[in-house]
C-alpha positions as a LaTeX table, in Angstrom:
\begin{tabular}{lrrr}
\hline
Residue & $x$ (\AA) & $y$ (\AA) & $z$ (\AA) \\
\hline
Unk1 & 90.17 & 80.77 & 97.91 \\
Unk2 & 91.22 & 83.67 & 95.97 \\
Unk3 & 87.82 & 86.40 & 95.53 \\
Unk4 & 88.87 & 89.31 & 92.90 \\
Unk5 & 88.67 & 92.44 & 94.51 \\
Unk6 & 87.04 & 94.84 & 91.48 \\
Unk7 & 88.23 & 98.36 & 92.25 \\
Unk8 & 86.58 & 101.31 & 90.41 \\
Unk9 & 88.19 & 103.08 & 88.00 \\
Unk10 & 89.18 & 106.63 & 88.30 \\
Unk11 & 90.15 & 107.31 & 84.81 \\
Unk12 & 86.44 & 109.05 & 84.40 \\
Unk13 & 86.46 & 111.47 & 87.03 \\
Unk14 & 90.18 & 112.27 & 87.27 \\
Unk15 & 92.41 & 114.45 & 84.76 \\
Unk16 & 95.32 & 112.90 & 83.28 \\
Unk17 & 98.73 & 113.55 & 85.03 \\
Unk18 & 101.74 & 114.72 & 83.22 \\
Unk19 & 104.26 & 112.52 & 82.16 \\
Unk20 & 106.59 & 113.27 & 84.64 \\
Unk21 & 104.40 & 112.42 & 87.31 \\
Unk22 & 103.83 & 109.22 & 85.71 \\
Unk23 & 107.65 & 108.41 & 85.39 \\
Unk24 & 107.25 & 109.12 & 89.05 \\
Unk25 & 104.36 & 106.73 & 89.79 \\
Unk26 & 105.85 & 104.25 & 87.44 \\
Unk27 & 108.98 & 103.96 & 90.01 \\
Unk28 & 107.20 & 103.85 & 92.71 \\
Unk29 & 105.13 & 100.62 & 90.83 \\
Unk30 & 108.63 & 98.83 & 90.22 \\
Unk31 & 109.18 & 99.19 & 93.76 \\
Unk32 & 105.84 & 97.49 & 94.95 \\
Unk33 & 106.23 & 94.93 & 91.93 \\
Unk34 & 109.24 & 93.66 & 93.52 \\
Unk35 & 108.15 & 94.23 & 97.01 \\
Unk36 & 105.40 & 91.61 & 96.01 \\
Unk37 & 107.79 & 89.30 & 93.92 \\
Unk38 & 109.66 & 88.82 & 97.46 \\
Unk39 & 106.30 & 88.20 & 98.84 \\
Unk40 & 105.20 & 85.14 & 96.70 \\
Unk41 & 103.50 & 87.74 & 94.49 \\
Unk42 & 101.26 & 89.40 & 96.46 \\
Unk43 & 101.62 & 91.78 & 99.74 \\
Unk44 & 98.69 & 93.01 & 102.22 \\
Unk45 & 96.63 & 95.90 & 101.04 \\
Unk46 & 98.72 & 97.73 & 104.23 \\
Unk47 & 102.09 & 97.36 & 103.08 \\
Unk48 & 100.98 & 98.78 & 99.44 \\
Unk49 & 99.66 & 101.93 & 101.88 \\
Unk50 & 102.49 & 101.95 & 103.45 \\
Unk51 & 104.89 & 102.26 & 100.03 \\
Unk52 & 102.04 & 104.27 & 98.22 \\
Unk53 & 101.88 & 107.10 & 100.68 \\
Unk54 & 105.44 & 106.66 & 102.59 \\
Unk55 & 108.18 & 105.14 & 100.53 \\
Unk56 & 111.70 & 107.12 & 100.34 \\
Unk57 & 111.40 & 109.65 & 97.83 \\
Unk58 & 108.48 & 108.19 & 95.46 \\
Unk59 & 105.92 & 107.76 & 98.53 \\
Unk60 & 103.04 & 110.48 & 98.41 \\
Unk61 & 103.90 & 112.07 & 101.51 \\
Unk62 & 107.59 & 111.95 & 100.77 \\
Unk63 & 107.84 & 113.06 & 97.64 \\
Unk64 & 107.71 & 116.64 & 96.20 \\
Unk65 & 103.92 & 117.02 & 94.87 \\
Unk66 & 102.41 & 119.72 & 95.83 \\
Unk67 & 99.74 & 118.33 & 98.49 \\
Unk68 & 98.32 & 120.73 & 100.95 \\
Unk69 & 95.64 & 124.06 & 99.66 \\
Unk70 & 94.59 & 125.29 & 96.85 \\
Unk71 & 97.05 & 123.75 & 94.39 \\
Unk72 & 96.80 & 120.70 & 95.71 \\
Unk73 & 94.65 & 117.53 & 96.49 \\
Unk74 & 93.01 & 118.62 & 99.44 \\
Unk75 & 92.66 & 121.38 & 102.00 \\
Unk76 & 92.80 & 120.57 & 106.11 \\
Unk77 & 91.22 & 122.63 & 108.74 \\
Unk78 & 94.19 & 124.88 & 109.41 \\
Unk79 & 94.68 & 125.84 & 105.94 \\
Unk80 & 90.65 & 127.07 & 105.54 \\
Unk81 & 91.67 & 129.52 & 108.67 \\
Unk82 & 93.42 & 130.33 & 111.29 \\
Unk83 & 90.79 & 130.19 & 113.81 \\
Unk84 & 91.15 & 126.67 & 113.73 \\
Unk85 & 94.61 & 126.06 & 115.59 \\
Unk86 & 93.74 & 129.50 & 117.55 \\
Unk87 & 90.87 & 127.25 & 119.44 \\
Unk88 & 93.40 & 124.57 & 118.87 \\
Unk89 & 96.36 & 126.78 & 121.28 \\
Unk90 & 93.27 & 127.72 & 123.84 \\
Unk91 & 93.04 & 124.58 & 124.83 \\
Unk92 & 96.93 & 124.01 & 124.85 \\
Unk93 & 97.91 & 126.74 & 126.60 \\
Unk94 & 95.25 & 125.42 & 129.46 \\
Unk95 & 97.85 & 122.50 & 130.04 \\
Unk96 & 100.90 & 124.32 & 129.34 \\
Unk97 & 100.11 & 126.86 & 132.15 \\
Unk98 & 100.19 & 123.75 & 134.03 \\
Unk99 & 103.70 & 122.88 & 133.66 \\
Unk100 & 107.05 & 123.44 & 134.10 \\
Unk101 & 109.40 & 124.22 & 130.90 \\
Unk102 & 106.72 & 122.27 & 128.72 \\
Unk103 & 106.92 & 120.97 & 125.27 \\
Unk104 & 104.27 & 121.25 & 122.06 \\
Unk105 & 104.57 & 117.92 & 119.91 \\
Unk106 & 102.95 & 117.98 & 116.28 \\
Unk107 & 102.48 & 114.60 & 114.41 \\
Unk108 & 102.98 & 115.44 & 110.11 \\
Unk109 & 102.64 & 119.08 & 110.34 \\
Unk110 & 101.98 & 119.67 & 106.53 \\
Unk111 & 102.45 & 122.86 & 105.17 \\
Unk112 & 103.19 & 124.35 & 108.50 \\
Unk113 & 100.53 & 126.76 & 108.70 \\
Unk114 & 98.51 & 125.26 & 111.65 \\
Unk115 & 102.55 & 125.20 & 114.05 \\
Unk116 & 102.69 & 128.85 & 113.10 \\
Unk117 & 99.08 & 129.67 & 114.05 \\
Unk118 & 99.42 & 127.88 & 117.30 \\
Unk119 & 102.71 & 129.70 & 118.10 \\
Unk120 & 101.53 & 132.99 & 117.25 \\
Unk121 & 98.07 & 132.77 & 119.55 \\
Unk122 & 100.36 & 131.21 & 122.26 \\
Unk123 & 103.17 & 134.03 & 122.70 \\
Unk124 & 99.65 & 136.07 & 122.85 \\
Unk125 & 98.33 & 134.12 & 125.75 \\
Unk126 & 101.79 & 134.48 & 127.09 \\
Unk127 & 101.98 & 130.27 & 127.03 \\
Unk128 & 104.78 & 129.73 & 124.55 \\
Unk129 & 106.54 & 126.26 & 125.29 \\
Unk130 & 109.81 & 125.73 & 125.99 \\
Unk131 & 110.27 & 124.13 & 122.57 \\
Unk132 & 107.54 & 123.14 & 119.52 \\
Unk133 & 108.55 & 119.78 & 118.19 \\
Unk134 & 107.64 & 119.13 & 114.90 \\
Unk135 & 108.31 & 115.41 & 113.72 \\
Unk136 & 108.05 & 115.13 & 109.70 \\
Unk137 & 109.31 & 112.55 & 107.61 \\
Unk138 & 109.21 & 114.77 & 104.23 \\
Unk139 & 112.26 & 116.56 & 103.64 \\
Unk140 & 109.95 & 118.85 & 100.98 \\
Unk141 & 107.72 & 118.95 & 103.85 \\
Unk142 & 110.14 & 119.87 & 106.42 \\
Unk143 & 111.37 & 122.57 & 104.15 \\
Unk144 & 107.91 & 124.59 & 103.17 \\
Unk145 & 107.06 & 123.87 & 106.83 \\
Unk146 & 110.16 & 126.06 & 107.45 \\
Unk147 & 109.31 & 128.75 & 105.13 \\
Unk148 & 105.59 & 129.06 & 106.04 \\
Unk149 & 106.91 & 129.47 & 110.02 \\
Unk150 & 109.69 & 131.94 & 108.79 \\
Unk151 & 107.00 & 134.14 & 106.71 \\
Unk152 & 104.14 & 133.85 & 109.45 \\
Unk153 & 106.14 & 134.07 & 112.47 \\
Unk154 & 110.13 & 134.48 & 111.70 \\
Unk155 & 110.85 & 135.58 & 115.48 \\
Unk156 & 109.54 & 131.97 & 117.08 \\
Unk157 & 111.50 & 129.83 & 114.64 \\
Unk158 & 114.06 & 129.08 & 117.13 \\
Unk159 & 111.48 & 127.60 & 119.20 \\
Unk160 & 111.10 & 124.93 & 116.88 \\
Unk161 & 112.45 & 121.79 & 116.42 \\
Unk162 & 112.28 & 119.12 & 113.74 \\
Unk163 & 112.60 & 115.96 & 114.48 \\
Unk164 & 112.60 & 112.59 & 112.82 \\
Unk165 & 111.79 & 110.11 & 115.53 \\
Unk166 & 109.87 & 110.36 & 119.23 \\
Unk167 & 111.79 & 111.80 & 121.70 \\
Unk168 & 114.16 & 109.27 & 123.86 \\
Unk169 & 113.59 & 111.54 & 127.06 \\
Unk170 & 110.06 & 112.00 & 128.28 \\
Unk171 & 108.24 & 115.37 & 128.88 \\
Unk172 & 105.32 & 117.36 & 129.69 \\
Unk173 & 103.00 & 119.31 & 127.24 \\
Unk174 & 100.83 & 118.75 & 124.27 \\
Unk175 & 100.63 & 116.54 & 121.68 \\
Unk176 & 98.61 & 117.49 & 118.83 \\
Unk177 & 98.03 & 115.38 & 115.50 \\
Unk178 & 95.54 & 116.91 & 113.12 \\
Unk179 & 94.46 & 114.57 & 110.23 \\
Unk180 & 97.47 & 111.99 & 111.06 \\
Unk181 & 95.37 & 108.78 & 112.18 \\
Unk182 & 93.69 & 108.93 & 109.10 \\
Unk183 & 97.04 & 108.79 & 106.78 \\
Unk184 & 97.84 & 105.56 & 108.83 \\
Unk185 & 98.01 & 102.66 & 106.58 \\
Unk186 & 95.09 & 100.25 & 106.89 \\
Unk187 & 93.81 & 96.10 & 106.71 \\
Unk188 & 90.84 & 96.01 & 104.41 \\
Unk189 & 89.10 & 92.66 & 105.07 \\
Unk190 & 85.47 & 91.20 & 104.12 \\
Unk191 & 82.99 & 89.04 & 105.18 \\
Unk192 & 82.85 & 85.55 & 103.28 \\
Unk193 & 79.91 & 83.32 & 105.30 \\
Unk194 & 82.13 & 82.57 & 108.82 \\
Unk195 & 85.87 & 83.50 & 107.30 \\
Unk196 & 87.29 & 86.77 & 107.07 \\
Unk197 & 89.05 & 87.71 & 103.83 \\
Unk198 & 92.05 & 89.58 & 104.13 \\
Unk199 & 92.77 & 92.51 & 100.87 \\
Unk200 & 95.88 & 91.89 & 99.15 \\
Unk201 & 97.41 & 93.87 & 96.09 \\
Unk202 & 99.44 & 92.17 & 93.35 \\
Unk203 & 101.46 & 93.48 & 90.55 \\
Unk204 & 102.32 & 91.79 & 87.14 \\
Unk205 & 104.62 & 93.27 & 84.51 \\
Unk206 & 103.80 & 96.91 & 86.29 \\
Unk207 & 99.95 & 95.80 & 86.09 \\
Unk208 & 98.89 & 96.77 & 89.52 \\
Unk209 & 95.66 & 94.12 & 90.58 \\
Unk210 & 94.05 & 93.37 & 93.99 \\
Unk211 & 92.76 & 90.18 & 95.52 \\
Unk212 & 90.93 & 88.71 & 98.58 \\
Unk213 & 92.84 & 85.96 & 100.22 \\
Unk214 & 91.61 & 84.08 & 103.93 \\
Unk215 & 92.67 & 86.04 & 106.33 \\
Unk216 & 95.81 & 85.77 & 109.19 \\
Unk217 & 94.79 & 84.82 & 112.56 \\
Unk218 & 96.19 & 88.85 & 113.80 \\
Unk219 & 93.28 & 89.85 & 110.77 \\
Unk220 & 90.75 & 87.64 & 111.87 \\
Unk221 & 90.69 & 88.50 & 115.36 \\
Unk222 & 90.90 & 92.15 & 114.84 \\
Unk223 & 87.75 & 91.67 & 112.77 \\
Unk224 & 85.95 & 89.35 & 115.39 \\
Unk225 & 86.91 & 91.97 & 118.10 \\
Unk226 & 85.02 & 94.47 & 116.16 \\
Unk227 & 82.06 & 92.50 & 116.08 \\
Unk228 & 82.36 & 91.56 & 119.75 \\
Unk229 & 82.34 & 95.85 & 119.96 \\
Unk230 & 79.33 & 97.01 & 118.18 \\
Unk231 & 77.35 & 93.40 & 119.75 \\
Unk232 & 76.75 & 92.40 & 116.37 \\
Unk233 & 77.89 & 89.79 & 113.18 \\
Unk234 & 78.82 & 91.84 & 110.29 \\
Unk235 & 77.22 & 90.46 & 106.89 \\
Unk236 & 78.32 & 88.44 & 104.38 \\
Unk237 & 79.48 & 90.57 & 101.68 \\
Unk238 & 80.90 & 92.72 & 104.28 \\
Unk239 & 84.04 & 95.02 & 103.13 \\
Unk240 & 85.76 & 97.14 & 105.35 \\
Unk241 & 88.80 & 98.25 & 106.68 \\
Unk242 & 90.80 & 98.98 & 110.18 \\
Unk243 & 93.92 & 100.57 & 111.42 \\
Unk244 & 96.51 & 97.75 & 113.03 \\
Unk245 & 98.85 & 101.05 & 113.66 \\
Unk246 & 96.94 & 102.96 & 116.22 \\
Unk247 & 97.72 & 100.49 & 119.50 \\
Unk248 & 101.29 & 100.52 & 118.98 \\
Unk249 & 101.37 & 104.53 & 117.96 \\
Unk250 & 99.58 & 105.21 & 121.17 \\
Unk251 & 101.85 & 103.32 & 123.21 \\
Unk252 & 105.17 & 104.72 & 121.81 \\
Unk253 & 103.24 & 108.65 & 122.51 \\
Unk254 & 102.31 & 107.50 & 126.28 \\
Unk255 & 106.17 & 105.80 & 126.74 \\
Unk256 & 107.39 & 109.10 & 126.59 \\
Unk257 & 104.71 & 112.04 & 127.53 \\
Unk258 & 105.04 & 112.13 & 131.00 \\
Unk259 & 101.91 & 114.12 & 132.06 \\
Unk260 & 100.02 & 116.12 & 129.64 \\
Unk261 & 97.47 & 115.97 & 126.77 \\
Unk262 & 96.91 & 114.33 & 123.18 \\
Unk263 & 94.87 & 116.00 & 121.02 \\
Unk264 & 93.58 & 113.83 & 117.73 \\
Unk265 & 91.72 & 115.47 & 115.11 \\
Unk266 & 90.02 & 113.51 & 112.34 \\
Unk267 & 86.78 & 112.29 & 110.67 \\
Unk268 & 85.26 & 109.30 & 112.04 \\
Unk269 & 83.02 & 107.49 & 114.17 \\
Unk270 & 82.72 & 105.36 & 116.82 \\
Unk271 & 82.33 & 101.80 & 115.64 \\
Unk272 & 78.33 & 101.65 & 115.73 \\
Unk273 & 78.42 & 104.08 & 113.24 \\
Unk274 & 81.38 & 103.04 & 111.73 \\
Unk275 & 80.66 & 99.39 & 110.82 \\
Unk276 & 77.11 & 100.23 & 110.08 \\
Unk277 & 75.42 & 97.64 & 107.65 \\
Unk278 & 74.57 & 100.41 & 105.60 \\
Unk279 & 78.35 & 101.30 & 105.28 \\
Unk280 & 79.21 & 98.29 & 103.95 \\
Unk281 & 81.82 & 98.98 & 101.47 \\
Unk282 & 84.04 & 100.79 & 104.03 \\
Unk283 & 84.99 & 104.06 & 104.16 \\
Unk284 & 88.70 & 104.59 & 102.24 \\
Unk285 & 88.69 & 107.39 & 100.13 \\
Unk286 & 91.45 & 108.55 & 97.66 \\
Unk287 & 92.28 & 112.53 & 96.81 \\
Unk288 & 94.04 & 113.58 & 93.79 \\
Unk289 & 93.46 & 117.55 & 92.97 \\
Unk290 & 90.22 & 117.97 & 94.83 \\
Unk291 & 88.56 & 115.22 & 93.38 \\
Unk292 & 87.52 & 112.24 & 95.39 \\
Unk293 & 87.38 & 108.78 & 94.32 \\
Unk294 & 87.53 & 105.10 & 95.97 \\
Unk295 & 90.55 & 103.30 & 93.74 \\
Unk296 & 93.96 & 103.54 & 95.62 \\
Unk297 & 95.62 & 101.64 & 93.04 \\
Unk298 & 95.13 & 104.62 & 90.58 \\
Unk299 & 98.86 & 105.75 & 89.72 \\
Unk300 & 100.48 & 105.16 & 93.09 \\
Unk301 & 102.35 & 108.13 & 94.70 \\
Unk302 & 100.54 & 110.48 & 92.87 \\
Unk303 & 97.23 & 110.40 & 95.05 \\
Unk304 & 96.12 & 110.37 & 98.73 \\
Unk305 & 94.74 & 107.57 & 100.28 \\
Unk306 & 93.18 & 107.97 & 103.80 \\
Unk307 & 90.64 & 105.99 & 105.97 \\
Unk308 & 87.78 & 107.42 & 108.32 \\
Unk309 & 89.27 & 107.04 & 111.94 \\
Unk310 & 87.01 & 103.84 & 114.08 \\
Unk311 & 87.22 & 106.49 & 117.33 \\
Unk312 & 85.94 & 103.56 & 119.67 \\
Unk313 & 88.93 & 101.37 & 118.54 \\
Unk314 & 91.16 & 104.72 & 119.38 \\
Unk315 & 89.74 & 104.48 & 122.92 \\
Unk316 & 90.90 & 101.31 & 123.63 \\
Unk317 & 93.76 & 101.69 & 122.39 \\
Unk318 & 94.62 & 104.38 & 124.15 \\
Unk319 & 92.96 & 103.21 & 127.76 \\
Unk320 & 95.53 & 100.19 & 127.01 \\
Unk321 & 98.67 & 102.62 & 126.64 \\
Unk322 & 98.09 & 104.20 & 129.56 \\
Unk323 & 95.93 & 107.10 & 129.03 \\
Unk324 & 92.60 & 108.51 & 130.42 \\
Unk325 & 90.09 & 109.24 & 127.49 \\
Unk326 & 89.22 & 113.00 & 128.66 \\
Unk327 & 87.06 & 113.90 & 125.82 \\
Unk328 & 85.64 & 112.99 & 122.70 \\
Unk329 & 83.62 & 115.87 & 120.54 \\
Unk330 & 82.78 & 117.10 & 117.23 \\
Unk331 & 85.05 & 119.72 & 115.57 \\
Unk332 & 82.11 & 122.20 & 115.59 \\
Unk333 & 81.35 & 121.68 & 119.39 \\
Unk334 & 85.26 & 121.77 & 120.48 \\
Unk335 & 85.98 & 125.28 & 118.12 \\
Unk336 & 82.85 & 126.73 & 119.46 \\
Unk337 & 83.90 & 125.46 & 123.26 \\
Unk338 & 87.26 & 126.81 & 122.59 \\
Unk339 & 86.36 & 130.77 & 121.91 \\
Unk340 & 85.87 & 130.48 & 118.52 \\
Unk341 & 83.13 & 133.13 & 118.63 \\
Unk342 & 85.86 & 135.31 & 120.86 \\
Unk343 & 88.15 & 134.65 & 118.19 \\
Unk344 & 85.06 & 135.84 & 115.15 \\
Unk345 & 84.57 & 138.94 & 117.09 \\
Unk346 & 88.66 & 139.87 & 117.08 \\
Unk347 & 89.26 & 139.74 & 113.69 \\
Unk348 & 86.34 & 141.23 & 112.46 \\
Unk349 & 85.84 & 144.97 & 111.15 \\
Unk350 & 83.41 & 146.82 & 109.31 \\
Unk351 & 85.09 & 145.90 & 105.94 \\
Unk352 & 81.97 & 143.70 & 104.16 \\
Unk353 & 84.96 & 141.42 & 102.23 \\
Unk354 & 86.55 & 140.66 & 106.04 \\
Unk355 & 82.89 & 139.59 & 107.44 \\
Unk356 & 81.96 & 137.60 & 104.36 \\
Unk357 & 85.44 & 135.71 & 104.34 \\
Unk358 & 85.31 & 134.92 & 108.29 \\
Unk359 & 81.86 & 134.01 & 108.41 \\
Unk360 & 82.60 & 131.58 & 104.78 \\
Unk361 & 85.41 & 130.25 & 107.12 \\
Unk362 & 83.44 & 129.59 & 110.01 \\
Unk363 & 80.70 & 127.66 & 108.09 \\
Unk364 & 83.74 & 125.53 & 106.48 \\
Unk365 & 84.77 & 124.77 & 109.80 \\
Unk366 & 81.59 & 124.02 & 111.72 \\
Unk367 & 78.49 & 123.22 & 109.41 \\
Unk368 & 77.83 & 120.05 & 109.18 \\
Unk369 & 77.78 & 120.02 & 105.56 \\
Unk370 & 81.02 & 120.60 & 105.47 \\
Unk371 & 83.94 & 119.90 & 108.94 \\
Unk372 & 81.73 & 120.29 & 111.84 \\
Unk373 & 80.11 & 117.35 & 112.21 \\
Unk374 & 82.24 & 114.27 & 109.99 \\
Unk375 & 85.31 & 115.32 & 111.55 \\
Unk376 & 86.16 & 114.65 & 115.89 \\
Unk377 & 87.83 & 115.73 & 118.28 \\
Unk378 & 89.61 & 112.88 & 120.72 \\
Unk379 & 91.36 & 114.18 & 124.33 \\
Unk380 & 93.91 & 111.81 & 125.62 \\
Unk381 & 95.36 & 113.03 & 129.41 \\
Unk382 & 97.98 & 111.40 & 131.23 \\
Unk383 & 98.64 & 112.55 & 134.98 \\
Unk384 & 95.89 & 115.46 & 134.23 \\
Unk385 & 93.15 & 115.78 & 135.51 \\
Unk386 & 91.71 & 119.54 & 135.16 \\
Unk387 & 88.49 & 119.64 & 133.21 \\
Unk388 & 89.05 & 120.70 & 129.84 \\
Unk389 & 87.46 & 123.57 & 127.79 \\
Unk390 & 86.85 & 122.44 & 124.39 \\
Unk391 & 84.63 & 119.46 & 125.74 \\
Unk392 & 82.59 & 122.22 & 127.69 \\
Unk393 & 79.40 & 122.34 & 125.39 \\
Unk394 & 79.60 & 118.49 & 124.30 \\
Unk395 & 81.24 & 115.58 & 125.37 \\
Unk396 & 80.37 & 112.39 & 123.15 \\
Unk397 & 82.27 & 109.46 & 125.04 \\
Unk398 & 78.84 & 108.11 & 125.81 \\
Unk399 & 78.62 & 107.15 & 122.29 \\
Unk400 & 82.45 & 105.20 & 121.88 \\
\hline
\end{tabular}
């Protein structure tokens, strides 16, 4: 039982890339083609994610595109202002004071802006860690990371280490991941009377096509566990999506933080809201120069393809590694917890372009129009136990 899966063209809405960057995509397409020829012709929607956004040196994220600002496809919290990983290094230093020789971990640091923020406001709060751990794939990425920490703050470089893998010894500090969950590749399924369909993508003389096929028993389950979550059937009809990544990510983080925090940052909800009826075309979005669209099979490796983040399935996950689930917010309610006004009334003078540009950055960061509300704020503690201050105004674990 084979349902096409109709994807929307982006072709309307997108401009044209060069034709090096279609070379580029093209390789990347050669790579999946054969990928699915091993596969009986077809592979699941999260293995395309997987190459699309990850593979060697054609992947989006490991490739040399430009990704991260104005120039790019997208901008993150840390790159709209630094007030963002200032709040972000408040709460840190909190747990850092803590400990003994204590170590920062940052998942995907992209352009390296939000390390060097942290850094900075920590040396101020006299809480620098023994050692900032940055672990990046992207050998472009590690690069401008390096630069950006080298222009911003030159004399904490040595403090910082990049890293490929998790640690093999375990420590205490930090872990922060800021729009990394999101990035993770992802199952998309739907709803056909009492089966689950599972999303597959096929490609045919470079042709790149996508199919429903009945789903695995690991699929099924996942979606039936869902259901069993927000106490309710989903529709036929239903399409959606989930992560299959985040269990075994949040086990291999707990396996070696000894005592210490997690932070997550992403948009999402918890799975009431995520797996709304109303929501019934999922939630995967793709970025390619500030536009966004819903085809991720638009010229592969040129283009972004995230997911919103199902926070309740985070919970469990995590509860089942090991951690205690110490907070769960909204980005505006965690800044504001964390000093962000503190931080408003430091950097502001009596120059009208200053107060205009920080109060145009706070409203990026907190309306909800715009970060505040769509993107969350997750606090995972192991062997802690002090209250923490960016969960101070609201806590939303009620709602997971």
């Amino acid at each position: 039982m084979n349902e096409p899966h109709h994807m929307k063209p982006a072709a309307d809405v997108l401009p044209e890339p060069d034709e090096a960057a279609k070379v580029w995509s093209q390789a990347l397409c050669m790579q999946i083609e054969e990928q699915c020829n091993r596969n009986k012709g077809v592979i699941p929607f999260s293995e395309f994610m997987q190459m699309a956004l990850y593979a060697p040196g054609f992947g989006y994220y490991s490739g040399g595109l430009q990704k991260f600002g104005a120039e790019g496809d997208f901008i993150t919290a840390p790159e709209v202002s630094p007030m963002f990983s200032q709040c972000l290094a408040i709460q840190a230093a909190d747990v850092l004071a803590a400990m003994v020789q204590p170590t920062v971990l940052e998942f995907g640091a992209g352009s390296g802006v939000m390390a060097a923020d942290i850094l900075l406001e920590l040396e101020q709060l006299e809480c620098l860690p023994e050692q900032y751990l940055i672990l990046e794939l992207s050998a472009d990425l590690k690069q401008r990371q390096k630069n950006t920490i080298k222009d911003k703050a030159a004399h904490l470089l040595d403090r910082v280490v990049w890293v490929d893998a998790l640690p093999t010894e375990k420590f205490n500090g930090v872990v922060l991941a800021n729009e990394v969950l999101d990035a993770m590749p992802i199952e998309g399924f739907r709803i056909s009377g009492d089966e689950v369909l599972s999303l597959y993508v096929r490609c045919r003389n470079s042709e790149l096509d996508s199919e429903y096929k009945p789903a695995t028993e690991a699929v099924t389950h996942s979606v039936r566990t869902i259901e069993e979550r927000i106490e309710n059937r989903l529709p036929d009809g239903y399409c959606s999506e989930f992560n299959p990544a985040i269990s075994g990510w949040l086990e291999s983080i707990s396996s070696v933080l000894e005592k210490g925090i997690v932070l997550l940052i992403d948009y999402g909800y918890a799975a009431a809201e995520y797996y709304h009826e109303e929501r019934k075309m999922g939630t995967m979005m793709c970025h390619y120069q500030h536009r966004a669209h819903d085809n991720p099979l638009w010229y592969p490796g040129l283009q972004d393809i995230t997911a919103f983040v199902d926070f309740t399935d985070v919970a469990y996950s995590a509860v089942d590694a090991g951690f205690d689930v110490s907070g769960y917010t909204s980005q505006a309610m965690f800044l504001m917890s964390s000093g962000l006004e503190e931080l408003h009334q430091r950097q502001l003078t009596d120059e009208v372009k200053n107060q205009v540009m920080l109060s145009q950055q706070i409203k990026t960061l907190t309306m909800p129009s715009e970060m505040g509300e769509r993107f969350k704020v997750m606090a995972l503690t192991k062997n802690y136990d002090e209250p923490l201050r960016g969960f101070i105004m609201q806590d939303l674990r009620g709602r997971l």
